[in-house]
Legacy VTK file of the C-alpha trace (Angstrom):
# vtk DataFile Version 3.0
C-alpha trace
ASCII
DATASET POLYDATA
POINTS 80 float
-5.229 6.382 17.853
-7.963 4.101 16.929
-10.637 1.331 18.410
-10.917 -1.517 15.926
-14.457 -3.031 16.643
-15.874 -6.064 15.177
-18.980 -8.239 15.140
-19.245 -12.005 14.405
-16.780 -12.559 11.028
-15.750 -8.896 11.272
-14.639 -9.586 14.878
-12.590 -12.593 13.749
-11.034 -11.294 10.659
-10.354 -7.993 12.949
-8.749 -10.409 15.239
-6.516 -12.401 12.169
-5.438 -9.072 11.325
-4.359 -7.427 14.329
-2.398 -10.703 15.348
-1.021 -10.890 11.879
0.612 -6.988 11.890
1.940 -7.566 15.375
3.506 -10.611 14.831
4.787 -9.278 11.224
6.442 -6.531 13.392
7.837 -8.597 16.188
9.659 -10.212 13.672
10.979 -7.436 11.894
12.014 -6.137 14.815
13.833 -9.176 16.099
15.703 -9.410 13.295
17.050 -5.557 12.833
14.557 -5.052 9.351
12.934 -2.226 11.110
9.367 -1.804 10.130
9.899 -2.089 6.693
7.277 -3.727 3.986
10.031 -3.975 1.049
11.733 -6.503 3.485
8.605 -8.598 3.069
10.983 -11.260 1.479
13.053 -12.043 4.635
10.324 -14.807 5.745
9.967 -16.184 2.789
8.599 -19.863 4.241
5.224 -17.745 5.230
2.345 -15.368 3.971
4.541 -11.710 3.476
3.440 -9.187 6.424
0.621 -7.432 5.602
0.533 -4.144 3.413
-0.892 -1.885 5.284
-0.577 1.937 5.758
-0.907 1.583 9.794
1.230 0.203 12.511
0.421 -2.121 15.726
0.810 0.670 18.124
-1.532 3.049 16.195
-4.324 0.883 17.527
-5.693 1.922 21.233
-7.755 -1.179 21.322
-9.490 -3.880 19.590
-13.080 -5.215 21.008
-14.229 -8.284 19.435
-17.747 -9.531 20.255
-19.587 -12.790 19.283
-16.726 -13.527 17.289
-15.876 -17.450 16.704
-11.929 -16.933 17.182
-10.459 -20.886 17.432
-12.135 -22.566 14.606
-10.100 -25.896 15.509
-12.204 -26.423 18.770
-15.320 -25.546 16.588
-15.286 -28.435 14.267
-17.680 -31.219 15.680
-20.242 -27.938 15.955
-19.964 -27.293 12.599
-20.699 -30.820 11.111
-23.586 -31.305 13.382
LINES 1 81
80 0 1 2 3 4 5 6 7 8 9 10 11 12 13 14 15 16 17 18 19 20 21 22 23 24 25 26 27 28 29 30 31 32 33 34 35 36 37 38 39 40 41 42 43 44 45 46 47 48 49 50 51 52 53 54 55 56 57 58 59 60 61 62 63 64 65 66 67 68 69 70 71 72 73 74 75 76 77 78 79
């Protein structure tokens, strides 16, 4: 079991990551696939889960510091 730490951009790509592979396997698992890349296809309307060698519970933790995670809310600070 691993701690996924990340800085800044590492911190929010850590953090895109991580929500992407448990939300790829909440969905496979809602729908009976199993965790299963070849049934990448199944949901089709959005990016494929993410190929990847680990699963979400082989993560112990992930610490994110100075990491700019909602972008949306960001916007008026970025085209100051």
């Amino acid at each position: 079991k691993i701690v996924l730490v990340g800085q800044s951009a590492g911190a929010h790509i850590g953090g895109v990551v991580v929500a992407r592979k448990v939300r790829d396997w909440i969905r496979m698992k809602s729908v009976g696939l199993g965790w299963d890349i070849q049934n990448c296809n199944h949901f089709s309307n959005e990016l494929p889960p993410l190929a990847s060698t680990y699963q979400p519970f082989d993560l112990k933790g992930f610490i994110s510091t100075s990491a700019p995670h909602n972008l949306v809310s960001m916007r008026e600070v970025f085209h100051r």
